[in-house]
N, C-alpha and C positions, 0 to 999 in steps of 0.2 A: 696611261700615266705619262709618256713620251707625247704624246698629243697635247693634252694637258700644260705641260710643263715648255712645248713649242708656242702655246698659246698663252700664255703669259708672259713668257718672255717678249713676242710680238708684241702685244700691250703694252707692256714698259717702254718698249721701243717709241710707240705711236706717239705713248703719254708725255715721256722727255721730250722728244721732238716737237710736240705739238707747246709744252710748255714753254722750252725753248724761244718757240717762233713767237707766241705770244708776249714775252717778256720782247723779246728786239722788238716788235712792232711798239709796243708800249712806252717801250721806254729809250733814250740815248743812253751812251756809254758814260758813266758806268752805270747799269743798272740798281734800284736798291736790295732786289733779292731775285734768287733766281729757283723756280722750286724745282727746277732738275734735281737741284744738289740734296734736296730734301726728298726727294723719289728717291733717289739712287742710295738714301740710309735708309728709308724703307723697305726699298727691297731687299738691301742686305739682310736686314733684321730679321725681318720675316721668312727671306727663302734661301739666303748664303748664297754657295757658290751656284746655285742651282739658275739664280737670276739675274747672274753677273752679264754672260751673253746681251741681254736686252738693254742692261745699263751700259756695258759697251758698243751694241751697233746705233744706240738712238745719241749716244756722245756724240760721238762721230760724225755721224747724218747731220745733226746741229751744230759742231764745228765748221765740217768741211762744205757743207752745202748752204747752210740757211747765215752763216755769221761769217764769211767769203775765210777761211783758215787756209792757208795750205794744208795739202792733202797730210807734209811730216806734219806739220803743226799741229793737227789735228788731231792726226795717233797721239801725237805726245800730250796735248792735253787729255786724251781717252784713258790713258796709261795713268794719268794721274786722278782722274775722276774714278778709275774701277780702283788702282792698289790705295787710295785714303780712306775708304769708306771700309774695306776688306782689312786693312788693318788695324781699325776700330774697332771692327766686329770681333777678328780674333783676339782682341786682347778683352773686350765685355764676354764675350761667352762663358769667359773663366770665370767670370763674378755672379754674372747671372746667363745660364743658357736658354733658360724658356721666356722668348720671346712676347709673351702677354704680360709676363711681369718688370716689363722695363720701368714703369713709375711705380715700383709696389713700395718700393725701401729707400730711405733715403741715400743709402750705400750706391743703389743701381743709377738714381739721379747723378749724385756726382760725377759715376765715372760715367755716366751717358755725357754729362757737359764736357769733362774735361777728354774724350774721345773722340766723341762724333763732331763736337764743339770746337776743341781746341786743336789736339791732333791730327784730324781731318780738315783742320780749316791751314793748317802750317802747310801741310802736305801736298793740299789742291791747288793753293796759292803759289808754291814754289815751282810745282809743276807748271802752270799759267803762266807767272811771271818769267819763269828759263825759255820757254815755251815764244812767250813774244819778245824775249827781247836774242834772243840766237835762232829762231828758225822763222822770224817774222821780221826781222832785222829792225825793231825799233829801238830808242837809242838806250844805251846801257846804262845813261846817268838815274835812269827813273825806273831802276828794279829793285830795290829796297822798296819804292812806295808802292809798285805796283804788287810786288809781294804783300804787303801788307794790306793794302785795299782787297786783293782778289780773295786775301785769305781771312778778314773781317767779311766780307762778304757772303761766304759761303759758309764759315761760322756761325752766321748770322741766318741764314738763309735754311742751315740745319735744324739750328736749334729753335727757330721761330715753328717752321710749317712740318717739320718731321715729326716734333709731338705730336701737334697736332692734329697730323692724318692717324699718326696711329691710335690716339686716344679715338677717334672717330670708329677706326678699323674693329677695334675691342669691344667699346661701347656706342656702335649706331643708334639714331632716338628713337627708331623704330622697337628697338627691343629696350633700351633706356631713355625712357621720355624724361625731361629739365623736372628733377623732383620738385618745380615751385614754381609754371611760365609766369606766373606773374613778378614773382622775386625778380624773374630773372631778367624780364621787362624794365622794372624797378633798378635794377642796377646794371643793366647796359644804360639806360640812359644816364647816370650817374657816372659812370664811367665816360660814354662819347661827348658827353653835354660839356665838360673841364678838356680835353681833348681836343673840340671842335672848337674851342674857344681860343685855346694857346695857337693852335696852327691852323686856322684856315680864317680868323681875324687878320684885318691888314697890323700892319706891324705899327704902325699910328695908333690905333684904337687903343694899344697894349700900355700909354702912358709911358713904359718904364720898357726895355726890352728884357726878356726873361733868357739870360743867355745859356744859364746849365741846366737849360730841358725842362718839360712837363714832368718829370718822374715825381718828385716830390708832391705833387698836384692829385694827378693820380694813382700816387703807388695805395690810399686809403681806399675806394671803392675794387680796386683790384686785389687786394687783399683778402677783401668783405667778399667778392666773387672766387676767390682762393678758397676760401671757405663755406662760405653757406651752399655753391653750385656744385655741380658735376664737373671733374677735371676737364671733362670734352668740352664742356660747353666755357667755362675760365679761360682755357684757352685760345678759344674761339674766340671769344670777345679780347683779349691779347694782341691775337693776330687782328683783328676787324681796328683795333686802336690803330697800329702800324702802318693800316692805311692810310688812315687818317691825315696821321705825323706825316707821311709821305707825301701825298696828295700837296699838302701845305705847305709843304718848305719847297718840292718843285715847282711848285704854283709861286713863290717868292713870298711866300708869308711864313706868319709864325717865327718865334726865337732865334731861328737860325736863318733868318733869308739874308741879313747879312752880309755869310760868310762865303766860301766857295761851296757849289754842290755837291763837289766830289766830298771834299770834307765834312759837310752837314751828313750828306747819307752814311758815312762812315759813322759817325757821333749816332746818328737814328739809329745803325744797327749795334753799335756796343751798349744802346740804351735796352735796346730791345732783346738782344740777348740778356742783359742784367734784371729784367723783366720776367722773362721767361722762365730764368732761374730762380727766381722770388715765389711768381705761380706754380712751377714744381715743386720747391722747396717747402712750401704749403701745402700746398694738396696730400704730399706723399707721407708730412708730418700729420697732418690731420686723420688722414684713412689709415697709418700707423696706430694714431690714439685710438680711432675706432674701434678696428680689427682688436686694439690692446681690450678695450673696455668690453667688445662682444667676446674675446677670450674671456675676460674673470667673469662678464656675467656667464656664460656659456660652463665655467668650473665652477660659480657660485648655485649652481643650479644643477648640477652632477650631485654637488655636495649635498645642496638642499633631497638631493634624488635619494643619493647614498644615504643621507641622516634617516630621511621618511620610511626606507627602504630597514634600514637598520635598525629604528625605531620599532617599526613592526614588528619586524621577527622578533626582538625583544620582547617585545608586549607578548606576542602569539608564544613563543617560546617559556614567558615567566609564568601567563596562563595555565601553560600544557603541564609546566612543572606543581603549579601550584594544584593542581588535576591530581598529577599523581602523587604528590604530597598529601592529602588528604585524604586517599583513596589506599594508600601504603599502611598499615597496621603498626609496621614501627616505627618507632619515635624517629619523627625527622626534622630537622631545622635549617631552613635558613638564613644565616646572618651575615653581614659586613665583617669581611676581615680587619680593616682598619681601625673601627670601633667596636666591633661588637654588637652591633645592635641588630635586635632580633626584627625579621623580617618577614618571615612564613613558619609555620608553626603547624603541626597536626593534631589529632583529638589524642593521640596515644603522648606525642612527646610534652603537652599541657598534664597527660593526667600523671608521667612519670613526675613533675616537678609538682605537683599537687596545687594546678590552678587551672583557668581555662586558657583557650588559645588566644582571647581578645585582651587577655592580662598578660602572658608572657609576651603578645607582640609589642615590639615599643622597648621595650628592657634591654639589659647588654649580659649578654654572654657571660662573659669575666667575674662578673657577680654570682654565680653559682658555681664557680671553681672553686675547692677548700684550698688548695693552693693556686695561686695567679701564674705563678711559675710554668703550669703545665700547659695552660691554656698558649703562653707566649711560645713554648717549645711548638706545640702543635701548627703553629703561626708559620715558624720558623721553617719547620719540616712541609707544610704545604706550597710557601713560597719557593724552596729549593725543588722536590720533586714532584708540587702539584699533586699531590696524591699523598694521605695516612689512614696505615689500617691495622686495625685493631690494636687502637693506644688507649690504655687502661689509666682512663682515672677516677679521681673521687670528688665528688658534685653536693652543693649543698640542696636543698627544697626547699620550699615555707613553711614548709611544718617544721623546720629547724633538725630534718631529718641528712642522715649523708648516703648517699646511695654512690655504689660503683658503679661503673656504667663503660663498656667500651665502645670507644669513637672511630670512626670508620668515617673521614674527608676528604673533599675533593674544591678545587677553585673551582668556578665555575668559567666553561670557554669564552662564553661572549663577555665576560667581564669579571678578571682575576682578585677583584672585587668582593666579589660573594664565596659562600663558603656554603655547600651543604653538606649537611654531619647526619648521620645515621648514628643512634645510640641503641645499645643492647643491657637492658641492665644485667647486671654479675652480680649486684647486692650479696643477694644468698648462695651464690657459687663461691664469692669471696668471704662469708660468713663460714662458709665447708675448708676453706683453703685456711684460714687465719686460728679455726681450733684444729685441721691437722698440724698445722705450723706448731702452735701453742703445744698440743698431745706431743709433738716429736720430740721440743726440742725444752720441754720444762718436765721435772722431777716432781712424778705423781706425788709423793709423799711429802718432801720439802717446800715445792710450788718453787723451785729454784732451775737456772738452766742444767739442762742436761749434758756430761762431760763434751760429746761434742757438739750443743749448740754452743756452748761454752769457747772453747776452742777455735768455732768459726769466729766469733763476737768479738774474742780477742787479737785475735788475727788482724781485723778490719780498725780495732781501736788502735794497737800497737803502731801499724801504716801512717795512721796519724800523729801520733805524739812518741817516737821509738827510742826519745830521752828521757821524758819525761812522766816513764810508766812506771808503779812496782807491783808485786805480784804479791799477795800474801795466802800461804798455806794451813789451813787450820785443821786440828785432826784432835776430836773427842778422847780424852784420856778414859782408857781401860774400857770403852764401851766395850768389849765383846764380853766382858762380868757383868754389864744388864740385860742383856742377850741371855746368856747363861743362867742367871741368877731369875731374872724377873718375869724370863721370857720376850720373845720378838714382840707383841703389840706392845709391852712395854717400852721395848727398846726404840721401836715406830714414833712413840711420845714423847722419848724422849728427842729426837731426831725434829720432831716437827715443832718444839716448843724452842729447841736450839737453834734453828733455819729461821726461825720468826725474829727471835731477840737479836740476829745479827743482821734481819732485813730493818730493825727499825732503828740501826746504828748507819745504816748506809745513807751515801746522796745517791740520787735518782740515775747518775751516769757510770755509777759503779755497779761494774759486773759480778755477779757472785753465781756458782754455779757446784754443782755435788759432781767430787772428782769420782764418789764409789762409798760405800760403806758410811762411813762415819766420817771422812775427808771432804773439806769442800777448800774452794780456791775465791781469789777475791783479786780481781784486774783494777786501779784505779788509777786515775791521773792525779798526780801532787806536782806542784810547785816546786817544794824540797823535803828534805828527806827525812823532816819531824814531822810530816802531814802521814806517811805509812805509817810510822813508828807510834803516833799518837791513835791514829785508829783503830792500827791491833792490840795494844793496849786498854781501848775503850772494848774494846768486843771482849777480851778477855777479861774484864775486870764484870761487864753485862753477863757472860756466861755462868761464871763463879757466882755473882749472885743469884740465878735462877734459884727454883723450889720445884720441882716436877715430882707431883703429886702421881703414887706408880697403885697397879692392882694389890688389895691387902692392907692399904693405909701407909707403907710405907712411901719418906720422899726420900728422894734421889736430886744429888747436890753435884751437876756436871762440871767438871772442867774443861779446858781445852788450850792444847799445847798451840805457837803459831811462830810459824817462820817466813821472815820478810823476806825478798829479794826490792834492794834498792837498787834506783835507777843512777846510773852513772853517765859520763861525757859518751861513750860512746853505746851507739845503739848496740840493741841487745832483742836477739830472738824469745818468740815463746819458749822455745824447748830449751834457752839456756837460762831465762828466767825459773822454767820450774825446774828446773838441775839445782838454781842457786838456792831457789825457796826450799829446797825439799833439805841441802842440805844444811839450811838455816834449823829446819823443821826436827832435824837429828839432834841438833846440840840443844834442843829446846827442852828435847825428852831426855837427851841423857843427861841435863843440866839437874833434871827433876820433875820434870812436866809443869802445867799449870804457867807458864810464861811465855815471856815474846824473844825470838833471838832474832840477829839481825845478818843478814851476807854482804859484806861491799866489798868494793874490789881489790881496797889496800888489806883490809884487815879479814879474812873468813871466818873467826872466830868470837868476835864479837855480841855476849849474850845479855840481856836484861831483864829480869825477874822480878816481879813482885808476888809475896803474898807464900 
């Protein structure tokens, strides 16, 4: 590694010096470029402080031996040629540290010009220009220009051939050949042909003299070269123009022969720098778009990957399910949660809806719900926990039949979209459940409810309307003398013919239910307090007229006593409703039986008789 690292530094050494001595033979003072200075940010770039040494012994060497410097003069330029380039470097590392990607982004361009360009070109020149005019003793009036020339120069000198090498360095054409030598034939001559014309034409030829430079001339085939070429080779032909311009105007031709030469080469090189900047400025936007456009296609093509990818396992997945959908004995479906609509279907859950499977697919859901209600519920509850099981409802068929059926859902993962439903019919489990309900909770003999399904019934009506309820008690006058007298299946008749004619006085919301014996009770909701009054009324006046035909020919002509409990401003319990009714029910009998009395809350005594 030490070997290595001795031996390039050596090389640096040779290559300044040699570059150096080539430029003094070539050319008088002032030179138009000098590519040490472009070596010496190369190396930086490339190898830091590692090949500082060689940019410093070849300065020097070239200073002090080949360009006659004094020996200080010469450190002192050295000093200034290693610390401008080293404090460009240190300040680009921060921005971009790996050295391959110095034309990647247009971020790295900029501060490449305005570093190795601008800062390196103030820094070098300052040191040059102190340099000759206090340790070389020339005159102090011309260090401002010489600063300025020495540091155009080397700004120039940067930004021209340092690209350059390094786009060279990155991409040689041995491993990246001109994507197009013909193109690229095609537009060097384009480019040298308007070039070789403005300056190396005598200055007669020109008609007219063109004083603010060829750039406008050819900034369009350089462009076209910014773009359609490789930055190595853009460049290349860049630098190759430069000669040109050079060649021309110290020859005394071209737009500037003119003026003085110090001055003309000054103007070539801030053209050439602005040039340069144009060609990078290009390239890095273009290979941006690139790299932009092989990203989205590069993400349109993941995507396209992921959709094919996704796609499939979909398809292999609805497959496998639709496999064991058909293969499963119970009823199962798949549908759309959004709509409803039936999607997979099996032989069991076509024959529970009484069609085949090619008629229910296509169909919606929602449509064999008796209520739509439960079906939105089950919606609801799958959307929040993705999962319901065993939700009992009731389903229409085409035969216009209603079957129970419990649902058992789930979303489905790949797509919370779908819905598959397991159904279980319970028809006749719920046909077993709906007459123990009925046997529990209704009165064998009356066909009325039972004290307490009664009482639950109430309970649940009251919650809702606990102003607007009354309570009416009614209680068969003297039955236990047809009991006695007629005997029980008589008294049974009479019980069942008295339970009928006060069901065909009721509306359908009103509760009536057998408190016990010969007692039943009557829950209703009224408006006001002539809707009770008038119906126990009607029931008693229906009672009174009955005829119950008894064993032996004789009839039996029932009465029956009733006592209201009205609803008043403030709620009122079951158990204080039948407290009230019952003791409405006392004053009824001891009023004489066969009547209605009434309880409210101003008055307790309150009774009404007919008949």
């Amino acid at each position: 590694m030490i070997h290595r690292s001795l031996g390039t530094n050596l090389l640096i050494t040779l290559a300044y010096t040699g570059l150096a001595w080539l430029v003094s033979q070539a050319f008088t003072q002032p030179a138009p470029i000098w590519p040490s200075t472009a070596l010496a940010v190369v190396a930086v770039l490339r190898g830091g402080w590692r090949w500082v040494p060689g940019i410093a012994l070849g300065s020097w060497a070239a200073n002090d031996l080949l360009l006659d410097w004094s020996t200080p003069g010469a450190l002192w330029v050295t000093l200034g040629n290693i610390l401008s380039p080293l404090l460009a470097w240190g300040a680009f590392r921060r921005i971009e540290p790996n050295p391959d990607r110095v034309f990647d982004r247009v971020r790295n361009v900029t501060a490449f010009f305005l570093l190795f360009g601008l800062l390196n070109g103030v820094l070098s020149g300052f040191f040059g220009a102190t340099g000759i005019h206090n340790l070389e003793g020339s005159s102090p009036e011309q260090f401002s220009a010489t600063w300025i020339n020495w540091a155009v120069g080397d700004a120039a000198s940067a930004l021209l051939l340092a690209p350059a090498l390094l786009l060279w360095l990155q991409a040689p054409p041995w491993r990246h050949p001109p994507k197009s030598p013909i193109e690229l034939v095609i537009t060097a001559a384009l480019l040298f042909a308007p070039a070789a014309w403005l300056y190396l034409a005598p200055v007669g030829d020109l008609q007219q003299p063109i004083t603010t430079g060829a750039l406008p001339i050819i900034l369009l085939p350089l462009a076209w070269a910014s773009l359609r070429l490789h930055p190595r080779d853009a460049y290349t032909l860049l630098a190759l123009t430069f000669v040109i311009m050079v060649t021309g105007t110290l020859s005394g031709t071209g737009p500037l022969a003119s003026i003085d030469k110090g001055l003309a080469i000054t103007i070539l090189q801030l053209h050439i720098s602005l040039l340069g900047a144009l060609v990078l400025l290009i390239t890095t936007l273009d290979q941006e778009r690139r790299h932009a456009n092989e990203s989205l296609h590069e993400l349109a093509r993941e995507l396209e990957r992921q959709v094919r990818d996704r796609t499939r396992k979909l398809t292999e997945n609805h497959a496998r399910l639709e496999r064991i959908i058909e293969a499963l004995p119970a009823p199962m479906i798949m549908s759309r949660a959004s709509d409803g609509y039936v999607e997979q279907v099996n032989e069991a859950a076509a024959e529970l809806f009484g069609m085949t499977p090619d008629r229910l697919i296509g169909t919606r859901t929602i449509d064999y719900y008796c209520d739509p209600k439960d079906r939105t519920q089950l919606i609801e509850r799958l959307r929040s926990d993705g999962v319901a099981r065993q939700y009992e409802v009731c389903m229409n068929t085409t035969e216009g039949r209603k079957r129970w059926v419990l649902v058992t859902a789930a979303l489905m993962p790949d797509d919370n979209d779908y819905v598959l439903t397991v159904l279980q019919d319970i028809s006749e489990r719920k046909r077993e459940e709906d007459a123990l309900e009925h046997m529990a909770s209704t009165d064998e003999l009356t066909s009325m409810l039972t004290r307490r399904a009664l009482f639950e019934r109430a309970q649940r009506k009251l919650a809702e309307a606990p102003t607007h309820s009354a309570l009416l008690l009614l209680d068969l006058d003297h039955f236990k003398q047809v009991n006695d007298r007629f005997g029980h299946l008589s008294g049974d008749e009479v019980l069942r013919q008295v339970s009928r004619r006060i069901h065909e006085e009721l509306r359908s919301d009103d509760l009536l239910g057998r408190l016990g014996g010969e007692e039943f009770a009557i829950l209703m909701h009224c408006r006001q307090a002539d809707d009770a009054l008038e119906l126990a009324e009607r029931l008693r006046q229906a009672v009174e007229q009955l005829r119950v035909p008894l064993d032996g020919g004789d009839i039996y002509r029932p009465t029956v006593s009733i006592g209201v409990a009205l609803p008043d401003d403030h709620p009122a319990t079951l158990t204080q409703l039948l407290s009230r009714a019952d003791q409405a029910l006392y004053q009824a009998k001891a009023a004489g039986r066969n009547r209605v009395a009434c309880w409210k809350a101003a008055t307790h005594d309150t009774a009404r008789a007919e008949g």
